[in-house]
C-alpha positions as CSV (number, residue, x, y, z in Angstrom):
1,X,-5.5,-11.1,-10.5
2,X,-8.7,-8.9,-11.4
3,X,-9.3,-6.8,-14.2
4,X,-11.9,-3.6,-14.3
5,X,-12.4,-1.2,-17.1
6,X,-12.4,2.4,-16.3
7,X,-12.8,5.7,-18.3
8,X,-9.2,5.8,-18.8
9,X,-8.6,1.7,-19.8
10,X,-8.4,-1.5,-18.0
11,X,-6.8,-1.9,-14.8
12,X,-5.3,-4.7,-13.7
13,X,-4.1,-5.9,-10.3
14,X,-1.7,-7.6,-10.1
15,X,1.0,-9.3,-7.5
16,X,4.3,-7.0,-7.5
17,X,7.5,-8.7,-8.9
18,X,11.3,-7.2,-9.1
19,X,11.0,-6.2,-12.2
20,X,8.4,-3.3,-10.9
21,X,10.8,-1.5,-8.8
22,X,12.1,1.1,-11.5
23,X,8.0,1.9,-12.5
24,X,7.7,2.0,-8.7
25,X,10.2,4.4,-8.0
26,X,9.5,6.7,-11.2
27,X,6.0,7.3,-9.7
28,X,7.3,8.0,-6.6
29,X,9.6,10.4,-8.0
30,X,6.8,11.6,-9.9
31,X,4.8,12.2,-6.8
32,X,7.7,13.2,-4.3
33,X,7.0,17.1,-5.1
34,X,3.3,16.4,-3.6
35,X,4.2,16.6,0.0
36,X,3.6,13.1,0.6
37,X,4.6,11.9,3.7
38,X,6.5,8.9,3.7
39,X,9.7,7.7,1.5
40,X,10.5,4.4,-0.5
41,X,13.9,4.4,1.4
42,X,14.0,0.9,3.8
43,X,10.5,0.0,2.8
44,X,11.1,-3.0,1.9
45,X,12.9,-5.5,4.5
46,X,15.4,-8.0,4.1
47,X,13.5,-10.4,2.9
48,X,12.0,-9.3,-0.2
49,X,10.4,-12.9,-1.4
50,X,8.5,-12.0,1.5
51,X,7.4,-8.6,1.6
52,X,6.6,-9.3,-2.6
53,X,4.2,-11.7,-1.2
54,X,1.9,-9.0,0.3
55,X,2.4,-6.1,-1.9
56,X,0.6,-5.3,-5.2
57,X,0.8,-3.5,-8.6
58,X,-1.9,-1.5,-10.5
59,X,-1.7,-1.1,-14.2
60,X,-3.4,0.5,-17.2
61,X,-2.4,-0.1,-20.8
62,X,0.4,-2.1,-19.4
63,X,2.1,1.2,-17.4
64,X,2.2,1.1,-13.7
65,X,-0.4,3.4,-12.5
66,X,0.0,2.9,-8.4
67,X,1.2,0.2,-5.9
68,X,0.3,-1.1,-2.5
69,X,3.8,-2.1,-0.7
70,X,2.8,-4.1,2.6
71,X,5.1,-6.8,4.7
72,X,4.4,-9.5,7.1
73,X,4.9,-7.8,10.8
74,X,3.9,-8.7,14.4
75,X,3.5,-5.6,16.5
76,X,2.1,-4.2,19.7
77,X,1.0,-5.9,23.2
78,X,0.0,-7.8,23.2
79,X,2.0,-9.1,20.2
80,X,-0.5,-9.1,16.8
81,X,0.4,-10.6,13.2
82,X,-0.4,-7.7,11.0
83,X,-0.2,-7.2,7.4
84,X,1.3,-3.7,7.7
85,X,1.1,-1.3,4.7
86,X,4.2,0.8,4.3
87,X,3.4,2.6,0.7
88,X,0.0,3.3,-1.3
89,X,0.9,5.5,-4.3
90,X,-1.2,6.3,-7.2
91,X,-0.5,8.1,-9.8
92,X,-3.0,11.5,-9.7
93,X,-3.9,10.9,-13.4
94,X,-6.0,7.8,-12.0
95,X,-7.2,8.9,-8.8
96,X,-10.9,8.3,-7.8
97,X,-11.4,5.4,-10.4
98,X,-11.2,3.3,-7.2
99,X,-7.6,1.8,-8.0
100,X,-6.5,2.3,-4.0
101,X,-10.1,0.3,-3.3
102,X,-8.9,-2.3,-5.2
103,X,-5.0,-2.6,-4.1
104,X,-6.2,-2.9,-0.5
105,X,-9.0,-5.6,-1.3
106,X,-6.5,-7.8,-3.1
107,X,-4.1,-7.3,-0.1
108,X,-6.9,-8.2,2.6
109,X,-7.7,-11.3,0.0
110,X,-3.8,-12.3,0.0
111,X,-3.6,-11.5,4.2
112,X,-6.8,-13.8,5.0
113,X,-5.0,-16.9,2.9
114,X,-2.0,-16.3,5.0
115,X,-4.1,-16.7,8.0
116,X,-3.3,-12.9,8.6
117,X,-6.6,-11.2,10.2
118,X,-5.7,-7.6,10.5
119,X,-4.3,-4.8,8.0
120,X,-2.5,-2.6,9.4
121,X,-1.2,1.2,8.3
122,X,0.7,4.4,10.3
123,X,-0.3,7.2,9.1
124,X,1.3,10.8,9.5
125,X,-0.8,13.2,11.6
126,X,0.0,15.4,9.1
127,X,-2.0,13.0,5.9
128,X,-5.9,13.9,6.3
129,X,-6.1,12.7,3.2
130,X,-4.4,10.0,3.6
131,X,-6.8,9.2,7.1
132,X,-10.0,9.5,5.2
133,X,-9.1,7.4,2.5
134,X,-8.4,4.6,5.3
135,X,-11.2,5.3,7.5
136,X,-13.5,5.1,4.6
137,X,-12.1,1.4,4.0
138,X,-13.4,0.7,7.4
139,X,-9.8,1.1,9.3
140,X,-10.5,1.9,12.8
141,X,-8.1,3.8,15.2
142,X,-5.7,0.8,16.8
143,X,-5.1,0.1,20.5
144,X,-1.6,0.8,20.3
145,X,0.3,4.3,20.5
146,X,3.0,5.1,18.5
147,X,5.9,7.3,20.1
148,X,9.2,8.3,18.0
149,X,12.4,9.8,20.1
150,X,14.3,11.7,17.6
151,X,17.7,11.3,17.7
């Protein structure tokens, strides 16, 4: 998809395929001691032609270096068609050379051909990071609110 040199090689975007899952998850692992806030566990639904459609790989030298995982969803009232990102991982090594600009742009690219018109994420309350990152991509609060009943 695109291609941009950085200080530590070229990296490519790229639509995610199977064949990504075990790079996927060994970043993840990688990552896992970090205190992220989400898990790869039921991330991706059912129908995985589908949620492959939306998500995206980043790689350098040919090694995945981060992912976007997003799905097709309609949520809220009144009902909305979202594009609804459930994983952003990068791997620290290539952190602030833009790579998480550039998964989300090709995601909003591949939403808008869809004839999808919003993004959507859920963040923890607990991931400021995580909320500045999104609010400097010009996310906005949403009209909805989220409320979990643990069981």
């Amino acid at each position: 998809m695109t291609t941009q040199l950085t200080t530590r090689g070229d990296v490519k975007i790229r639509s995610m395929e199977s064949k990504d899952s075990g790079p996927m998850l060994e970043l993840y692992r990688v990552l896992s001691g970090t205190g992220m806030t989400i898990t790869l566990i039921d991330l991706v639904t059912e129908d995985i032609k589908e949620s492959l459609a939306l998500s995206f790989v980043a790689e350098v030298n040919f090694q995945v270096v981060g992912f976007i995982l997003a799905r097709r969803a309609y949520i809220g009232a009144p009902v909305v068609e979202v594009s609804l990102i459930q994983a952003l991982i990068i791997n620290p090594l290539h952190r602030g050379q833009d790579i998480e600009d550039q998964l989300v742009e090709a995601l909003a690219e591949r939403s808008k051909s869809m004839g999808i018109k919003t993004i959507r994420v859920i963040l923890s309350t607990n991931d400021p990071q995580m909320e500045k990152f999104f609010s400097s991509s010009n996310f906005h609060r949403a009209q909805v609110i989220v409320c979990d009943k643990t069981l």
